[in-house]
C-alpha positions, -999 to 999 in steps of 0.1 A, spaced: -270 23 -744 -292 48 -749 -313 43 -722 -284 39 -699 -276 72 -705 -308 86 -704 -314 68 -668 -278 78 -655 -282 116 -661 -322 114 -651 -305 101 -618 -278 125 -614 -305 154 -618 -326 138 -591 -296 134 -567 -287 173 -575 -321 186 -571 -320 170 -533 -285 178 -528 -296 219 -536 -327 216 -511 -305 202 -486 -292 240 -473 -325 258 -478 -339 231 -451 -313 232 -426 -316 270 -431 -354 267 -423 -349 243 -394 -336 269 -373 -306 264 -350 -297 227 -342 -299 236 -303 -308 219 -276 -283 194 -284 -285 179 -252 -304 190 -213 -311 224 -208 -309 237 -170 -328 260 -154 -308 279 -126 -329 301 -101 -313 326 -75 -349 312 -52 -356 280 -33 -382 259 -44 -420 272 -43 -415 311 -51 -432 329 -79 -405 321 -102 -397 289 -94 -431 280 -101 -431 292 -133 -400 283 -140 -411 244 -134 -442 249 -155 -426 268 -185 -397 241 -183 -424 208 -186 -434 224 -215 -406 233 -234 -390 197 -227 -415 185 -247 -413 207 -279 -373 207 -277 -368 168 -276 -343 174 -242 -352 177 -207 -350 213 -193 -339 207 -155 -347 239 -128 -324 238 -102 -323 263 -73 -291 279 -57 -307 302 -31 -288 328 -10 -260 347 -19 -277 377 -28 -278 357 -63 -244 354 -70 -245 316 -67 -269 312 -95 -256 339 -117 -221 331 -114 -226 298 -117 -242 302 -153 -217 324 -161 -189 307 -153 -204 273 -171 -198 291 -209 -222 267 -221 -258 279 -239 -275 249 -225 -271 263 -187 -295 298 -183 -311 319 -158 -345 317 -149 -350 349 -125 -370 378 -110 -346 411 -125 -351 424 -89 -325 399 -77 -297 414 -95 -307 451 -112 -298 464 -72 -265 448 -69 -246 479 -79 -262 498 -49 -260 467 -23 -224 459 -30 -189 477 -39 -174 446 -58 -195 424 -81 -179 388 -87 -193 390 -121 -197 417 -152 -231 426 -153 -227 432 -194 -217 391 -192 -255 384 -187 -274 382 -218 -313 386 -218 -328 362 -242 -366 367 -231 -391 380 -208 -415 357 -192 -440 372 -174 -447 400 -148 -443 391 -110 -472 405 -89 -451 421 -66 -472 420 -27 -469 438 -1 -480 417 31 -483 417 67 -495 390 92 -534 388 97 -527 391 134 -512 428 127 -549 438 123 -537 463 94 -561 463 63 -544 491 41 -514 508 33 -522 538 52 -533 518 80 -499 501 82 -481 536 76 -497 550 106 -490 518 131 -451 518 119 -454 559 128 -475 550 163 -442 525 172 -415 539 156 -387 511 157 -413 482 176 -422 468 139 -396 449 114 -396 436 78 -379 406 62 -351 416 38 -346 389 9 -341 403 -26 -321 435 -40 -348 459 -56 -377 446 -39 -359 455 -4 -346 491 -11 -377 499 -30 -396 496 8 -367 511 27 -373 540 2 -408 541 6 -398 541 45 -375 571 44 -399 589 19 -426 585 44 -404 594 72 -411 559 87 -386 536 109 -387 503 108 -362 476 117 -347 456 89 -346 416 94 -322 399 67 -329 362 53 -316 341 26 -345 322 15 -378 339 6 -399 307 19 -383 310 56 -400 349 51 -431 342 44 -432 320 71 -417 342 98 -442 364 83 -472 344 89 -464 332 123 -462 370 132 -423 371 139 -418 398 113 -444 423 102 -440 429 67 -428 418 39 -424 426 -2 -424 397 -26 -438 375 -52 -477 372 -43 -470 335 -55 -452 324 -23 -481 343 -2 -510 329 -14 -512 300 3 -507 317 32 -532 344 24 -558 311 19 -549 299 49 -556 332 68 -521 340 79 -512 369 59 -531 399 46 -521 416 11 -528 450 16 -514 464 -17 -491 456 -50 -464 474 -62 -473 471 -97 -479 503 -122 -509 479 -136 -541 467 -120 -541 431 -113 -572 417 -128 -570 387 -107 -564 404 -77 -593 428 -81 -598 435 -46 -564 443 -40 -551 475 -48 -520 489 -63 -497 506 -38 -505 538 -64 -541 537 -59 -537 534 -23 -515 571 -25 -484 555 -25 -464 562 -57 -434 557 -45 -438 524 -37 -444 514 -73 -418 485 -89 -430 464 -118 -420 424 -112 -400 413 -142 -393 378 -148 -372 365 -177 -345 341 -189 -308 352 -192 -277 332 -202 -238 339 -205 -227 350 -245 -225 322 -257 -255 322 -261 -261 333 -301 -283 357 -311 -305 330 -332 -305 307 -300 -318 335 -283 -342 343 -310 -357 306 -311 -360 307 -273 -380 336 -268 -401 326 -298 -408 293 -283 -415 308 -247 -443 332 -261 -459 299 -278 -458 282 -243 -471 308 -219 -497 320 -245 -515 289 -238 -545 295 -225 -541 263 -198 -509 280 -189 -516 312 -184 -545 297 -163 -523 282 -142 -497 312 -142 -521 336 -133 -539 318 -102 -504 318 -88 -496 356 -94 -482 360 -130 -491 381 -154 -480 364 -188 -457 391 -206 -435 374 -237 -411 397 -251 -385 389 -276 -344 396 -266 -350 434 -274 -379 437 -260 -363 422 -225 -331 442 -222 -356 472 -227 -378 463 -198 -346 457 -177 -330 493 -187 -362 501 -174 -362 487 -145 -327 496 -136 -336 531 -143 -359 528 -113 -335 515 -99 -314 543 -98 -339 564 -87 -346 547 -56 -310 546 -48 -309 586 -50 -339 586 -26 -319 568 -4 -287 584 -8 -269 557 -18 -243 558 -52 -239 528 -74 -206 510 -74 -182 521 -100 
C-alpha cells in the first residue's frame, strides 16, 4: 500500500510540474499567428521595385511561418484598391506590402479619402526604394542639369509620366522651383511608364530604379540621378539628385508592411522581428540590392517614425506648390 501511495503522489507531482511549464511555454512561443495564408496586397502591378521584393521576402517568410504568404497586386486607383481592400478585410492575415509614396500624398491629391489614414497600422519597414530619375537614351541628356536646360530650351515640348502620389509632386515641385514647364502625362500602372518611357513617348519619369533596370541594360533608358538623401553604393556612378545641385529634388523611398488594427501589437512585433531576420540574409540582400533596394529593417516604431518623416516632406512639398492638405 505503501508503495501505491508513494507512486500515486510521485505521479501527481510529475503531472503538476508539466502542467506549471505549460504557460511559461506558450508564453515563450510567441503569438499563435499565422493561423492560416497570409496575403500580400500591393498598390503596383507585377515587376516594380516592391513587388519584387515583396515576392522574395514573401518565399521566405512562408517557409519560417508554416503558411503560404500570397502577393497579390491591385494596381490603379491612386492605391485605394489595395488599401481599402486590406482595410475593409478586418482580418491580420491580409497586409500591405507598399512604397509610403503611394499614399503619404493623398491628402494633397484628393479632398475626400475613402479610408482613415489613422486605420493603417505600420508593422515594419522593409527596405529603402532607390528612387530614379530617368529619361529615354534617345533624349541624349546625361545629367540633371543637362535635362533642366533642354525642358528650359522647349518649354511645354517635353512630358513626364505621372504614376504615384509623392514621387509625382515631388518633380512637379522640383519643376516649379526651377521655374520649368513640362507637360504632365497620367498612367495607372508604373510598368506601362517605363515602357512609354523607353520607347521615347514620354521623357521622364520618377520611380523605383527596380522597374528601370532592365531597361537601363537594354539601352533604353538613362538614369541621370536618384532622389535619395544617401549615396547608393551600388549605383556608384550615379549620382544623388543633391550632388548633382538639386536639393530639392531629394525624397527618400520607403518601403514597408502595414495592416488594418487588428493587427496586435505582438503580431506586429513578431513580424517585423522576422522581416529583419529575412532580409538580413546576405543571399537576400544580394538579390535585393541588384534590383534597387537598400535593405532597411525597422521595428513598428521605428516605421511610423520614418513615415512621419516622410509625410513631413510631404508637406513641404505641398507648400512649394501651393497646394493645402485636405481637412
Amino acid at each position: 500500500m505503501q508503495r501505491l501511495r508513494t507512486l500515486f503522489f510521485t505521479g501527481l507531482f510529475c503531472l503538476s510540474s508539466i502542467v506549471a511549464a505549460l504557460p511559461v511555454q506558450a508564453q515563450s512561443s510567441g503569438p499563435q499567428w499565422p493561423q492560416r495564408p497570409v496575403r500580400f496586397i500591393i498598390p503596383l502591378g507585377p515587376g516594380s521595385g516592391v513587388d519584387i521584393t515583396a515576392r522574395l521576402v514573401a518565399d521566405k517568410l512562408a517557409a519560417k511561418w508554416g503558411q503560404p504568404v500570397v502577393v497579390e497586386n491591385r494596381p490603379g486607383g491612386d492605391a485605394f484598391l489595395a488599401i481599402t481592400g486590406v482595410l475593409s478585410s478586418h482580418d491580420d492575415h491580409v497586409l500591405l506590402f507598399a512604397p509610403a509614396s503611394t499614399f503619404t500624398a493623398h491628402t494633397l491629391l484628393h479632398d475626400k479619402l475613402p479610408y482613415d489614414p489613422k486605420e493603417l497600422v505600420p508593422i515594419a519597414r522593409v527596405t529603402n526604394t532607390l528612387i530614379a530619375l530617368g529619361v529615354p537614351a534617345d533624349l541624349k541628356v546625361s545629367t540633371l542639369k543637362e535635362l533642366a536646360d533642354k525642358i528650359r530650351a522647349e518649354p511645354g515640348k517635353l512630358n513626364y509620366a505621372s504614376v504615384t502620389g509623392a514621387n509625382d509632386l515631388l518633380f512637379a515641385a522640383w519643376l516649379k522651383t526651377e521655374k520649368l514647364d513640362m507637360a504632365k502625362v497620367p498612367y495607372k500602372d508604373t510598368v506601362q511608364a517605363i515602357n512609354d518611357l523607353a520607347e521615347g513617348r514620354i521623357h521622364a519619369f520618377v520611380g523605383a530604379y527596380a522597374i528601370m533596370r532592365p531597361r537601363v541594360q537594354a539601352g533604353k533608358v538613362n538614369v541621370i540621378a536618384l532622389t535619395n538623401r544617401q549615396h547608393a553604393k551600388a549605383l556608384n556612378d550615379i549620382p544623388t539628385a543633391a550632388e548633382a545641385g538639386f536639393k530639392s529634388l531629394e525624397f527618400d523611398g520607403l518601403v514597408g508592411l502595414l495592416g488594418p488594427r487588428e493587427v496586435s501589437q505582438a503580431v506586429r512585433d513578431r513580424i517585423a522581428a522576422d522581416i529583419r531576420q529575412v532580409v538580413s540574409d546576405p543571399e537576400v540582400e544580394s538579390k535585393l540590392a541588384a534590383t534597387g533596394q537598400v535593405v532597411n529593417p525597422g521595428t513598428p516604431a521605428e516605421f511610423t517614425e520614418a513615415l512621419e518623416d516622410q509625410l513631413k516632406t510631404v508637406r513641404q512639398i505641398g507648400d512649394t506648390l501651393g497646394i493645402k492638405p485636405a481637412q
